[in-house]
Each structure stands twice: as C-alpha cells, then as structure tokens.
C-alpha positions as CSV (number, residue, x, y, z in Angstrom):
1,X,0.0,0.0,0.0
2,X,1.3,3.5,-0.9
3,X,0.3,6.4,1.7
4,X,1.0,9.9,0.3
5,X,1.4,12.0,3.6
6,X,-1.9,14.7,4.5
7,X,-1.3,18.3,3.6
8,X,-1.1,20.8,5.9
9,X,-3.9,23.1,5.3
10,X,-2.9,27.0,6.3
11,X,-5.9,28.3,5.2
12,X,-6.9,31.0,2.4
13,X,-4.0,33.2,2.6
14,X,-2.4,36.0,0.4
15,X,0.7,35.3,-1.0
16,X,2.1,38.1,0.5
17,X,1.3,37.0,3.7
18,X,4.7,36.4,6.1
19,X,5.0,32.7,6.9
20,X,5.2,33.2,10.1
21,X,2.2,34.5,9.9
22,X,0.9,31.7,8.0
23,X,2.0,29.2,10.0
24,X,0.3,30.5,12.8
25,X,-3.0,30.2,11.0
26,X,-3.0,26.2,10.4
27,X,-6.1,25.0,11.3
28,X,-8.2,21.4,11.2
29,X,-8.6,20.4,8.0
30,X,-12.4,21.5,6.3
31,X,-14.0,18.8,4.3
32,X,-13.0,21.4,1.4
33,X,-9.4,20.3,2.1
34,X,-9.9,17.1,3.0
35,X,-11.1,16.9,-0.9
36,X,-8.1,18.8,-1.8
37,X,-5.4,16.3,-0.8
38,X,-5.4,12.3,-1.4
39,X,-4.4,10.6,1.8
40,X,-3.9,6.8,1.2
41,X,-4.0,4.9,-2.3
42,X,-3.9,1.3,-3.2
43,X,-1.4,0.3,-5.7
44,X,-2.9,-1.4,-9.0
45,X,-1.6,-3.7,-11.4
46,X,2.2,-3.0,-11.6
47,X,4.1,-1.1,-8.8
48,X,6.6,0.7,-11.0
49,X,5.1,3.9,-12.1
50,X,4.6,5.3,-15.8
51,X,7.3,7.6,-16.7
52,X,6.0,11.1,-16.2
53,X,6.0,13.9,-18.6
54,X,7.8,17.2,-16.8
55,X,5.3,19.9,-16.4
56,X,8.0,22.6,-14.9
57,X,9.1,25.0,-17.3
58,X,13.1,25.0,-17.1
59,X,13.4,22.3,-14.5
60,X,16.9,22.1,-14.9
61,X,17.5,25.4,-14.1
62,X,20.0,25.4,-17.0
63,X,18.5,28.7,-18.6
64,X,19.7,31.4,-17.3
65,X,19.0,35.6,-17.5
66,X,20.7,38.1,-15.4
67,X,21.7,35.6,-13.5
68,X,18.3,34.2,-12.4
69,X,16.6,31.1,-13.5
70,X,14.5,31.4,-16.1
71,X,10.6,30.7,-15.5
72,X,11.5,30.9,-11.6
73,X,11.2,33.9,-9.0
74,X,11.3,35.4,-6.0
75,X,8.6,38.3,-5.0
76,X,10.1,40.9,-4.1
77,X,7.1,40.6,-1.0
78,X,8.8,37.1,0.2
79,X,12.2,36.4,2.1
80,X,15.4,35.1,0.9
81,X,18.0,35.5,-2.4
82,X,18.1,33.3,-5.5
83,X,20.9,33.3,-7.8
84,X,22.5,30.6,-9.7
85,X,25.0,28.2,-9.4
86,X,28.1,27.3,-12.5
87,X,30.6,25.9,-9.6
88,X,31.9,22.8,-11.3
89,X,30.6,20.1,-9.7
90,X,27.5,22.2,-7.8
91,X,24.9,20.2,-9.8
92,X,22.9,17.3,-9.5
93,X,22.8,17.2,-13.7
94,X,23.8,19.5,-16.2
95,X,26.2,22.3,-15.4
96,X,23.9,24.4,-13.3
97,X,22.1,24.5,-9.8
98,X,20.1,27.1,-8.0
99,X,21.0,28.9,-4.6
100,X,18.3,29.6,-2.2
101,X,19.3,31.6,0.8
102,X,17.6,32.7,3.7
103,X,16.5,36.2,5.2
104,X,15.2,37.5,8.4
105,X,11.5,39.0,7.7
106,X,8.5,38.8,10.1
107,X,10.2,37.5,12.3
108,X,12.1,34.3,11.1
109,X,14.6,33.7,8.3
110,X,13.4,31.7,5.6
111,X,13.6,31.7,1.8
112,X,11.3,31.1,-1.2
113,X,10.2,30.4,-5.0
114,X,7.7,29.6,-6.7
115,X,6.5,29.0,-10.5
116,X,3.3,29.6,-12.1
117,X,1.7,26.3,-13.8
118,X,-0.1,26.7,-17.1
119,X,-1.5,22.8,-16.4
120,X,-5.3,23.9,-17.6
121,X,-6.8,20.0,-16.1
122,X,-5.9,20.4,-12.4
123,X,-9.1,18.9,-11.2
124,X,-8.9,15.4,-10.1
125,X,-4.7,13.8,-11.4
126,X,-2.6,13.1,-9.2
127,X,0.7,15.3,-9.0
128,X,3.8,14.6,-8.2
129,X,6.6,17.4,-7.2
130,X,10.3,16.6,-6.9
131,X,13.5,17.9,-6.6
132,X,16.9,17.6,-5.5
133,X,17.9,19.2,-2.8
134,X,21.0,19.6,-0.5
135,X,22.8,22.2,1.9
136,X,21.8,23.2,5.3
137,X,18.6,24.2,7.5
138,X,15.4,22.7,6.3
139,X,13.3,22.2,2.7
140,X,9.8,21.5,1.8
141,X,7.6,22.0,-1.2
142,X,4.4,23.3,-1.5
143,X,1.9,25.4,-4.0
144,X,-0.7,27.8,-3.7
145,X,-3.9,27.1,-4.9
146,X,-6.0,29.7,-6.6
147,X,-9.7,30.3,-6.6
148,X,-11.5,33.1,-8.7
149,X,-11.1,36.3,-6.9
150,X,-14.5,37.5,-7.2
151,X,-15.9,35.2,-5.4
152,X,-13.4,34.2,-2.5
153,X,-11.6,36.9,0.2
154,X,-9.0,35.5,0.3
155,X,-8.2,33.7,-3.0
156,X,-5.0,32.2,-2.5
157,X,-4.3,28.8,-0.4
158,X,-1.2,27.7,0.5
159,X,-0.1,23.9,1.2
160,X,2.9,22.3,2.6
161,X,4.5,18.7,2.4
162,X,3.4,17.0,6.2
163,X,7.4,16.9,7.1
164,X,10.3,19.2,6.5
165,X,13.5,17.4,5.4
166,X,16.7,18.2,6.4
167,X,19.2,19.3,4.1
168,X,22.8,17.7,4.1
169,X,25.9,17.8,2.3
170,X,24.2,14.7,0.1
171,X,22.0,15.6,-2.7
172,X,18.6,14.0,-1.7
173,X,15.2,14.4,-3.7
174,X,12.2,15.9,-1.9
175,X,9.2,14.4,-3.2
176,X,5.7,15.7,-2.5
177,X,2.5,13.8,-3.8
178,X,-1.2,15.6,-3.9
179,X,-4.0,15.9,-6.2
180,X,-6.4,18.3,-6.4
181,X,-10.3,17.8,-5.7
182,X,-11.7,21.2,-5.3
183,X,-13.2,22.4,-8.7
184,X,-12.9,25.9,-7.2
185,X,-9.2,26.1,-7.9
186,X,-8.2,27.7,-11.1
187,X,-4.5,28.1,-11.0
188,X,-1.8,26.9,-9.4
189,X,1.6,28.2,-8.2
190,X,4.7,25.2,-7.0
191,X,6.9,26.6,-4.6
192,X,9.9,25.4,-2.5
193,X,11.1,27.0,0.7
194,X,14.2,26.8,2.9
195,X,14.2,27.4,6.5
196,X,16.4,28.2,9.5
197,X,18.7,31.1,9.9
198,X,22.0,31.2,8.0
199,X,20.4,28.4,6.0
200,X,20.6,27.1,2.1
201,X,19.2,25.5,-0.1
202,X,21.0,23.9,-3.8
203,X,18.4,23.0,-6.1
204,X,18.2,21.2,-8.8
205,X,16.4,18.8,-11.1
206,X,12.7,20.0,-10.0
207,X,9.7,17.9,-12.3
208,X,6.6,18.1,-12.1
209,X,4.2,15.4,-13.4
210,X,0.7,13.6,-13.2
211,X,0.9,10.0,-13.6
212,X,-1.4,7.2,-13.3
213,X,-0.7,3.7,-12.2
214,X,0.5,1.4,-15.6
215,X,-2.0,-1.0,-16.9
216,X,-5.0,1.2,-15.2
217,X,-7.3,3.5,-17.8
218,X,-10.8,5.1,-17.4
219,X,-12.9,5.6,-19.9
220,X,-16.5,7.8,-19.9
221,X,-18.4,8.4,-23.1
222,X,-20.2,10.1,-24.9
223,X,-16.8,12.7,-24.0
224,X,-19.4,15.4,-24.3
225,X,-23.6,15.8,-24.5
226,X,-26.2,18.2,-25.0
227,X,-29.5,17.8,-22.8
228,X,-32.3,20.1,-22.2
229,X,-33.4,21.3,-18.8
230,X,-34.5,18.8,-16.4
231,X,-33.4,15.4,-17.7
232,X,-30.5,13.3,-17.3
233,X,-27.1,12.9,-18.9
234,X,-26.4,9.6,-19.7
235,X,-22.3,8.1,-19.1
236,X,-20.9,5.3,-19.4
237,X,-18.2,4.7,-17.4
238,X,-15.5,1.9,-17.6
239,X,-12.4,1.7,-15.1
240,X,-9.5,-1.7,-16.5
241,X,-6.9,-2.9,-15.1
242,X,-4.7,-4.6,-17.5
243,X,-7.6,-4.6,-20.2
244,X,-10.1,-6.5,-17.5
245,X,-13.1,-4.2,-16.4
246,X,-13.0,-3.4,-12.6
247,X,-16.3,-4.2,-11.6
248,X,-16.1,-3.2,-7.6
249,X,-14.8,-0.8,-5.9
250,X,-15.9,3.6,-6.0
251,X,-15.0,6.1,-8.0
252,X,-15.4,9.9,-7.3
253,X,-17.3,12.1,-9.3
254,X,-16.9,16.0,-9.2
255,X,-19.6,18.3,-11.0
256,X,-19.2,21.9,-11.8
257,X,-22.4,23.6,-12.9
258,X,-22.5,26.4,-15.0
259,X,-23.0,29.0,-12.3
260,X,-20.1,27.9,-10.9
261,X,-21.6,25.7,-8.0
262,X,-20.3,22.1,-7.3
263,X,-20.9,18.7,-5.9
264,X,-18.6,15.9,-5.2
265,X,-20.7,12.2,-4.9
266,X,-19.2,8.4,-5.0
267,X,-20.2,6.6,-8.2
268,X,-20.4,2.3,-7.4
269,X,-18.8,0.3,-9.8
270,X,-20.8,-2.7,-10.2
271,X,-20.3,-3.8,-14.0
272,X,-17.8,-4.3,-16.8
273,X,-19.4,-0.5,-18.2
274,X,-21.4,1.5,-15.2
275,X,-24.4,3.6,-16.1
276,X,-24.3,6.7,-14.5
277,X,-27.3,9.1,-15.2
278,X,-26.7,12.8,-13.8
279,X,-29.3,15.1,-13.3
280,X,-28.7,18.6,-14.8
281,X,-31.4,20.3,-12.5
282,X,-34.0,22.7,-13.8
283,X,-33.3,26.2,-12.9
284,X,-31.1,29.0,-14.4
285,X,-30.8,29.0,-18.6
286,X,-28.9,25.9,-18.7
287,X,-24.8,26.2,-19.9
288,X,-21.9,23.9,-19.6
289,X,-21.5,21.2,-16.6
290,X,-18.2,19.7,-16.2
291,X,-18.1,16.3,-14.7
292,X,-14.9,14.8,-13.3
293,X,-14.8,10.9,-12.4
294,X,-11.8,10.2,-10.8
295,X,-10.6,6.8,-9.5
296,X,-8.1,8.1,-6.3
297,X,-6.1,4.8,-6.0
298,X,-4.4,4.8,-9.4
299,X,-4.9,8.5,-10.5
300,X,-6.8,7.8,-13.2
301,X,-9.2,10.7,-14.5
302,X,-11.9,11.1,-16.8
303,X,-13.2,14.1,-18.1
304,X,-17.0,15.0,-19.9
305,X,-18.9,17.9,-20.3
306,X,-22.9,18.2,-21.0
307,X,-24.3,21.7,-22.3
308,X,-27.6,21.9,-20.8
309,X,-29.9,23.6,-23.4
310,X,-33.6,25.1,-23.3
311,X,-36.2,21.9,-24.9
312,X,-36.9,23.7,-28.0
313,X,-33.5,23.9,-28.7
314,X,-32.7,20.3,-28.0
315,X,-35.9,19.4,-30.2
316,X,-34.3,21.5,-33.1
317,X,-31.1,19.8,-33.0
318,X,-32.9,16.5,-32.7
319,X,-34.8,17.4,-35.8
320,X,-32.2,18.2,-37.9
321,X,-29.6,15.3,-36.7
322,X,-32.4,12.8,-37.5
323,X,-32.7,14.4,-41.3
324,X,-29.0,13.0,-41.4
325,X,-28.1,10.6,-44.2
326,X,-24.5,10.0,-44.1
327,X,-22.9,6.7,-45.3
328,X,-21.3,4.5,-42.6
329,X,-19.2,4.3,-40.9
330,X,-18.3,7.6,-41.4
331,X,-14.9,9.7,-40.9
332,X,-14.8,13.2,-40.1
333,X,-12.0,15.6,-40.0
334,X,-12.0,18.8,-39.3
335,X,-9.1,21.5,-40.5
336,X,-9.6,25.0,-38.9
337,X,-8.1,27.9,-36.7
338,X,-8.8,29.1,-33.2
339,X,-12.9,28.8,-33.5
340,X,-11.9,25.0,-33.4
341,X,-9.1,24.5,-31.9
342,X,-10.2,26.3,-28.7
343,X,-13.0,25.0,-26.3
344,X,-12.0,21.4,-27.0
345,X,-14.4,19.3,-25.6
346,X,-17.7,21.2,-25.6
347,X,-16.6,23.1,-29.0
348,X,-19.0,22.8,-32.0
349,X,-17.0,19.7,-33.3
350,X,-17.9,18.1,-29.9
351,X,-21.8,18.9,-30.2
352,X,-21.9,18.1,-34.0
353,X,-19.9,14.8,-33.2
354,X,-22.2,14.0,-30.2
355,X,-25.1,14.5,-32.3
356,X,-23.8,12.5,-35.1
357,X,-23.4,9.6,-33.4
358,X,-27.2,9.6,-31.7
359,X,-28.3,9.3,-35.2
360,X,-25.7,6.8,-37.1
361,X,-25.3,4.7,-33.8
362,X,-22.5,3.0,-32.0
363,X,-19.2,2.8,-33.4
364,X,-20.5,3.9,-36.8
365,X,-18.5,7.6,-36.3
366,X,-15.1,8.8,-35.8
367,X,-13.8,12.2,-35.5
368,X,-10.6,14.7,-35.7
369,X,-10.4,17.7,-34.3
370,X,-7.3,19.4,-36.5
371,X,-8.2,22.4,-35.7
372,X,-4.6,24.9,-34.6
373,X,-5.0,28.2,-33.1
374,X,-4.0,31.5,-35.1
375,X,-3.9,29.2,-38.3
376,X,-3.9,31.0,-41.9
377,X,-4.4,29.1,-45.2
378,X,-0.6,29.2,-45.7
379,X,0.0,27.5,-42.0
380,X,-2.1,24.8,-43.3
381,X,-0.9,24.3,-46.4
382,X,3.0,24.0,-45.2
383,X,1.7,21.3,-42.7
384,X,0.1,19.2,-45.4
385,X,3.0,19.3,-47.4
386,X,5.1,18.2,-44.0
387,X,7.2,20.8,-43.7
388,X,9.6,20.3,-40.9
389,X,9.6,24.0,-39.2
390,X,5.9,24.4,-40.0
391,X,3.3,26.5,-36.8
392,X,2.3,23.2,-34.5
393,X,3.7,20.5,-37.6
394,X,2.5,17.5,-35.2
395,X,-1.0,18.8,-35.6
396,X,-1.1,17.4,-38.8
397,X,0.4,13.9,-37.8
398,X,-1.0,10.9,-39.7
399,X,-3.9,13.5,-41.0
400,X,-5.6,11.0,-43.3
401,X,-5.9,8.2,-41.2
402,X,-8.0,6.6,-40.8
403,X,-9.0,7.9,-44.4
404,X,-12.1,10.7,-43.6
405,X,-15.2,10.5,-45.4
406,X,-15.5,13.8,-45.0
407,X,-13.3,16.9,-44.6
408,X,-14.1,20.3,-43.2
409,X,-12.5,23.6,-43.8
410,X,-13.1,26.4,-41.9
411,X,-11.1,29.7,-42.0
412,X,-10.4,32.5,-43.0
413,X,-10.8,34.8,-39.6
414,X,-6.5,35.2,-39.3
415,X,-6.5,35.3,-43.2
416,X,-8.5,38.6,-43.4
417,X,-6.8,40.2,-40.1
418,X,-5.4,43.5,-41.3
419,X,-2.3,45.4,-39.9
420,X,-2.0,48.8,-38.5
421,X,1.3,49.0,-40.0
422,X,-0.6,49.5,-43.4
423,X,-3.3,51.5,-42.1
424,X,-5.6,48.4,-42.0
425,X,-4.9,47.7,-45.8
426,X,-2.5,44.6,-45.8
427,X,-4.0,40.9,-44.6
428,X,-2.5,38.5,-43.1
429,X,-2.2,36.4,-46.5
430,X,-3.1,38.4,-49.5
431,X,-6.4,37.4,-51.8
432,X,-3.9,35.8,-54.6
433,X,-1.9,33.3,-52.4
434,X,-5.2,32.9,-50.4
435,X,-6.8,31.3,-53.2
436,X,-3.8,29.4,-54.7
437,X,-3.1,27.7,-51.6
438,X,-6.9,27.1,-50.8
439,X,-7.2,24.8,-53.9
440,X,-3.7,22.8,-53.1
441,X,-5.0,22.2,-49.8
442,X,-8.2,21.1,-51.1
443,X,-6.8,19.1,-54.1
444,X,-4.8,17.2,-51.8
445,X,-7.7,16.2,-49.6
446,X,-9.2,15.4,-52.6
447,X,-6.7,13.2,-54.4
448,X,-5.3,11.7,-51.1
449,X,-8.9,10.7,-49.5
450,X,-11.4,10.8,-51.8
451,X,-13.0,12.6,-49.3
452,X,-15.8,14.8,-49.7
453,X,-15.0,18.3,-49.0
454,X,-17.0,20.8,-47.1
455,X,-16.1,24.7,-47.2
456,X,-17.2,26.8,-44.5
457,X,-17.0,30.3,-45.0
458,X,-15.6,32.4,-42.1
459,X,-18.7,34.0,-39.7
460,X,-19.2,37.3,-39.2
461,X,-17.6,39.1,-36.4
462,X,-18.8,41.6,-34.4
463,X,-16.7,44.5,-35.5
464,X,-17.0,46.8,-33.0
465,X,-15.7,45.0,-30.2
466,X,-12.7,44.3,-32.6
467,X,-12.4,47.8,-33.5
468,X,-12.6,49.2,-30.0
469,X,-9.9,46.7,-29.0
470,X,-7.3,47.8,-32.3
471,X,-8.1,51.5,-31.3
472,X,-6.8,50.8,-27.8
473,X,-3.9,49.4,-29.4
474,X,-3.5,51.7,-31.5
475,X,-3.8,55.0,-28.5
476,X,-0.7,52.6,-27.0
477,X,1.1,53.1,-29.5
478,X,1.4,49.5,-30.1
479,X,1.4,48.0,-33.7
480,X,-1.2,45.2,-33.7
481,X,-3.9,43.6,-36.1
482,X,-7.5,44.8,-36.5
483,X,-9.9,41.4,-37.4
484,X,-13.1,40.9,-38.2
485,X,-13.4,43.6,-41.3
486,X,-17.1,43.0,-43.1
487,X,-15.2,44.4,-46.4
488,X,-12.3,41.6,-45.9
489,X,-14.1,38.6,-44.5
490,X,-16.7,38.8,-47.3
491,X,-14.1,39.4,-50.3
492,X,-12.2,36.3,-48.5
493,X,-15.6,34.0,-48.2
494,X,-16.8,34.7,-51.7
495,X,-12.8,33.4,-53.1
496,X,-13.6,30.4,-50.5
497,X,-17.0,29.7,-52.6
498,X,-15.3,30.3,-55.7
499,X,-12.9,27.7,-55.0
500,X,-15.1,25.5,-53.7
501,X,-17.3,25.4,-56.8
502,X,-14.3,25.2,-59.4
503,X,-13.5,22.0,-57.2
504,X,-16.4,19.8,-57.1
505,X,-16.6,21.1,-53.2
506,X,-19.9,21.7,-51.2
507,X,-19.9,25.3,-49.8
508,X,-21.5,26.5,-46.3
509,X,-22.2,29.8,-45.8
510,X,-22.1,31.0,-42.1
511,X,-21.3,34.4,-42.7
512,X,-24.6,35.7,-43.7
513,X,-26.5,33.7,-40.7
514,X,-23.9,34.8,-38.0
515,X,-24.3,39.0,-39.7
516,X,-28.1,38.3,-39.6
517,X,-28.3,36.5,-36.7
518,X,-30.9,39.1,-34.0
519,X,-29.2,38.9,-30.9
520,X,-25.3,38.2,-32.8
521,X,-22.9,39.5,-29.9
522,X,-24.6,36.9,-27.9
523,X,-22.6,34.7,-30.7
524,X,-19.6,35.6,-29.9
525,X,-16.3,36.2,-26.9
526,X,-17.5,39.5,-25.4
527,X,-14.0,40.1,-25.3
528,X,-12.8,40.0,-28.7
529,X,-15.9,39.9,-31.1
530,X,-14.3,36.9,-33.2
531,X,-14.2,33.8,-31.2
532,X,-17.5,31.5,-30.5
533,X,-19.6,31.4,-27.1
534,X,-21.2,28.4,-26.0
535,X,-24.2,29.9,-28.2
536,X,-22.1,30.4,-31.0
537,X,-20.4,26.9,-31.1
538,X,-24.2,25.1,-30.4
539,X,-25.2,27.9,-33.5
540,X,-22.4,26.4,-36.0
541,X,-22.8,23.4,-34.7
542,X,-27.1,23.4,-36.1
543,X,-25.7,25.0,-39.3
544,X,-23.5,22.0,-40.4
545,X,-26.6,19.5,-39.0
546,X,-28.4,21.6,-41.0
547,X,-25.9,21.1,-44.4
548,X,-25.6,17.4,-43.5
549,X,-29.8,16.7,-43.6
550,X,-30.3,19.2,-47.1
C-alpha cells in the first residue's frame, strides 16, 4: 500500500502574507481540504510507475537571464536571495544548480520560490513534485492554490508537504505527492522554501508530473452531450486494469455547474461499463457542466462535459440530426483555426460529433479535431506538405488516417486580419496566395482521400468590439492587427465559394446567418468579437446539422 502524507492546510492566505504568519493560522482540516489532498491509495496492477512527462518550465535550471533562473522567482514581497549556481561540480545534472538563501523578515529567516503552472486540467490527477535538494537548514515543497477572486476573500491557499526534510551535504530528492479535488481552484503556483537562519538551499532537477498507475485506464463516453433542462445525462463509465473491467470498488465524481456551483458524490462500480445518469437540474438558462470521475487509487481521470440547453433547442437539433443521411461508418475531419481549436471538448465539433453519433449509432463515427489556433491558409498548407519547421507541424500527424469521409475547412478569420502597420490595408495572407493555396490544400484532400469536401466560409464578427480593442492598441502606440473587417471577411468568403465550386466542393455559408443573426454579440467572446460562445459553437454546430440533412 502507498500512503502519500496529509497536507497541511494553512488556510486561504495572500501570498504576500509572512509565513510566520501563515504558520500560525494552520487549522483542522475542512472537508473542502480534505477533498483537496489524497491521503492513502492502493497500488494497482504493476508497482513501478509510468514515466512522467515534466510539467516545470526550465526544470533544470539550466537557462539562465541576469543571473536568475529562467521561469523561476522570488517576489520581491517574500524572504530570501536566488541566484545561480556554475561551480563545477555544484549540480545534480547538467552544469547548473540554483542557490536559495535565507533572510530574516516577520520575524524568522526563511527563503522562497515559486512558478506559475499553465496545467489547464488540475481537477482530479494526481501530482507529483520533486527535486533535489542539498545544503543546510530545512526544505519543503508546496503550491498555492488559486480560486476566482471574485468570489473568495481571500483567494489564495497555500499547502505544505506534512514533514520538512533536512538538508545535508548529500544531494537528496524531496518528493511531494497531492492531487487536487476542489473544482474551485483555477490556477496553481509550486513553490519550494528553505528554512532556519543562515540556511541554504541547492536546487536542482525539479519535475513536475501527473501520472497514473500502468495498466489502469478510465474511460466515460459520450466525451461530451447536449441535454435540455430537467433530464439526465447519460455516461458510461469503464475503469481496466490490465484490459479486464473493474467491476467493484468507488469512484469519485466532481460536478461543476454552469453557475459555478459544485458537488462531489461516489459513483459504485458494479459492471464491466457503469451507467451513471446525472441530473442537470432545472433552474437558471442551462450552460456547460463539467463532470470529473476520478478513481483516487491509481490516478486515473476522466473528463465529460454536458451543455444543458432550453427543450426547443434540443428538439431542433434532434430534428435536424435525424434528417441526417451520411454513409457509414463515417470519418470526419476537421481543419480550422482558433474557433476550433479552442473549447476542446464542448466546442461545436464536440456537439456536432455527439449529435452525429445519436443518429448513425454505436461505433459507426469517428472524428478529428485538426483544428490549430492562429492558423492561416498558408500554415495549413505547409503542414500538409510536411514541412519540418511548419506552426504546430505535429498537428497534422497521420492527417488522413484513418482515411475521412468527410473533410471540413473552416477559415479564414486570421486570413482577413489587417495590420496597422498598413493602415488596415494589408492581410494577413493576400487574396492571390489565399486562393492558390486554398485549392492545393483542397486538391490534396481530394486526391489523397477521396474525401468529400466541405467549405465553410468564415462567420461574421462583431466588428466593434474588434475595432474598439485595435483603437486601444493603436492610442498605446502598439502595432497590432484589426480582425473581423465586413469588407475583408466577405471578399475572402466569396474566393472560398469560388474555389469551392471550381472543385467539385460543397460550400456552407455562415457568414450571412452569424451578420443576420438578431441577438449576434450573444454569438460571440464579449471580449474580442471573433471567437464562439457556447451559443455560438451550439449555433455552428445546427448549421453543419443543418448542411448534412439538405
């Protein structure tokens, strides 16, 4: 059995707090925290763990600037000095360590770092911190977990391995295991500390990883569905070991709703696939639920999302997924920028998928997401040919397999993005190589696949959010893009049609229904004007449903 020690929980604190002061304020643990930290987990299957992938930005410390390690600080608000370390012979690995020293503030000398995670799926893995450690005083590791600030005084949480370790001469590495089960949290900061006065710390070799126990996977499908207010979502849910289904034993499930409430509850596991309905409740206007099942003693996670919907809306989209005829089994891949590449998950590929597979049955669809964010025509086109040093190149890995039946296009909105640097005259690609490469992509589908192409036109965009945000740009004296041009996005769209036409292609407008649409900022990020809302990506998502039942 593997027991990963209980954090100790110093309550909601700033991270400018003194940890003196900090440590003064450790309390009994709430059920909140109890969630937060795993305390004991039974090993599965094999007891040597999967390698980890390192989640640390410049865990080596081996990049360097100004002397600090990059991707690493110190506050200026903590205790302590950091600097770096080219002594031969001071590192664990490589050529460099870090130095951590302490200093007396609040009334104790201590010394600290920290970096900021960019891991978007805390909820639920299991985490594992190391590093290598040596000197004198004491070491632990830590992080600071962050919820939203609008809704929590104060927003920050701090937590600290159980034991400090005492440093030596010998390098030794500090490990600290934890997984996080509050869907509250949003970020995430790992930090290390040194304590005791005239004490140091050399660091080196940090990693940071989530990791599952081998031969253990769990599975939930459908990975995302639509239901209207006051019914059930239906899951099924399969947890192997070694390719047998577990069929006792409890997982946890953790639900987010839309308005940002949560629930944790144990889902039995009494069959080779569970059933688990959820109810989606019937107040508020619907939105997305996240649901989170998570088996604690092997780390395994599995992720869904439902959109809750209004019943006339779920009646339309039944409608016009039963008009459906498609040929099966069929093969769908999508090629596309930011509007699907980001979301992932409860994006319009995700509902159109979901839908899809209602109507053709079991096993009968498969889908790719190839969307890549900030993609162009010419970005695409390189990565089809397999250009080496081409934007996100792995993106298009293995593209046409399995063969699609069916391939989507959908661009366009970085294509027509103008500069300020020719007083919004110059696009991102110009109309000429816009349409040469547009019909090399598409004859490559084409002759590769067999496929049959589908051209969406790029939406509409709601211009003067776009042009509010270039104008602040532009009073910053910053040189920057403007997007979302009617003039450009329709001169753009009607070379997409053309092409599409000269090519045997079918051609979907969603330009005109997006400019049309009555309530269209509702359509669209408030923020920038371009990207889809969760209205927008259900709207796109009909449209193609639509074009699929003509």
């Amino acid at each position: 059995m593997l027991c990963f020690p209980i954090a100790r929980t110093v309550g909601w604190e700033m991270m400018f707090q003194p940890p003196n002061r900090v440590a003064e304020r450790v309390e009994t643990m709430t059920r909140r925290a109890r969630l937060s930290i795993l305390t004991c987990a039974v090993v599965w299957g094999l007891s040597v763990l999967a390698a980890p992938t390192n989640l640390l930005k410049n865990g080596s410390f081996e990049s360097v600037s100004k002397g600090q390690p990059r991707d690493w600080s110190l506050p200026e608000y903590w205790s302590g000095t950091l600097a770096t370390d080219e002594t031969v012979g001071a590192a664990h690995g490589g050529k460099r360590s870090v130095v951590l020293h302490t200093a007396l503030k609040s009334g104790r000398h201590w010394g600290r770092m920290l970096q900021l995670q960019r891991t978007r799926n805390l909820l639920g893995p299991r985490f594992r911190y190391t590093m290598w450690a040596r000197g004198k005083g004491t070491f632990l590791l830590g992080g600071i977990e962050y919820r939203s600030a609008e809704k929590f005084t104060p927003h920050y949480q701090y937590r600290w391995q159980e034991t400090e370790t005492v440093l030596t001469d010998a390098w030794q590495q500090v490990t600290y295991e934890f997984s996080i089960m509050d869907p509250e949290v949003i970020r995430l900061a790992l930090v290390a500390e040194v304590r005791g006065e005239g004490s140091v710390a050399y660091l080196d070799d940090a990693e940071f990883a989530t990791f599952v126990q081998p031969g253990i996977s769990l599975l939930a499908t459908p990975p995302h569905a639509m239901v209207p207010l006051g019914q059930q979502a239906e899951f099924q849910v399969r947890l192997s070991n070694n390719g047998t289904p577990v069929t006792k034993g409890m997982l946890t499930l953790l639900a987010a709703a839309a308005d940002g409430l949560h629930s944790t509850s144990d889902v039995p596991l009494t069959a080779d696939t569970t059933i688990h309905r959820h109810d989606v409740g019937t107040g508020g206007d619907g939105g997305i639920q996240r649901l989170t099942f998570i088996h604690p003693e092997s780390g395994a996670v599995a992720q869904v999302s439902v959109d809750v919907v209004p019943p006339e809306l779920f009646r339309e989209f039944e409608a016009r997924a039963e008009a459906v005829k498609l040929p099966t089994p069929a093969r769908l891949l999508i090629i596309g920028d930011s509007l699907t590449d980001q979301q992932r998950g409860e994006n319009y590929v995700d509902k159109l998928a979901f839908w899809l597979e209602r109507k053709l049955g079991p096993n009968a669809l498969t889908w790719r997401n190839a969307g890549v964010g900030g993609d162009y025509i010419s970005r695409v086109w390189q990565r089809m040919q397999g250009e080496a040093k081409a934007y996100r190149a792995n993106m298009y890995e293995n593209l046409f397999e399995p063969k699609p039946s069916h391939v989507f296009f959908f661009l366009g909105h970085n294509d027509t993005k103008v500069s300020s640097t020719s007083g919004y005259t110059k696009q991102c690609v110009d109309p000429v190589t816009f349409e040469e490469q547009y019909r090399l992509a598409i004859q490559k589908v084409k002759e590769e696949t067999g496929a049959t192409v589908i051209v969406l036109s790029a939406t509409s965009s709601v211009f003067e959010i776009c042009k509010a945000n270039a104008d602040k740009r532009k009073e910053a004296g910053k040189a920057h893009n403007m997007f979302g041009k009617p003039e450009e996005l329709e001169r753009f769209n009607a070379i997409a049609q053309r092409v599409a036409a000269d090519l045997g292609c079918e051609f979907l407008d969603v330009y005109e229904p997006t400019r049309t649409y009555p309530d269209k900022p509702s359509l669209f990020n408030a923020r920038d004007g371009v990207h889809l809302s969760a209205a927008g990506n259900r709207f796109i998502a009909l449209q193609i449903l639509k074009h699929l039942g003509r």
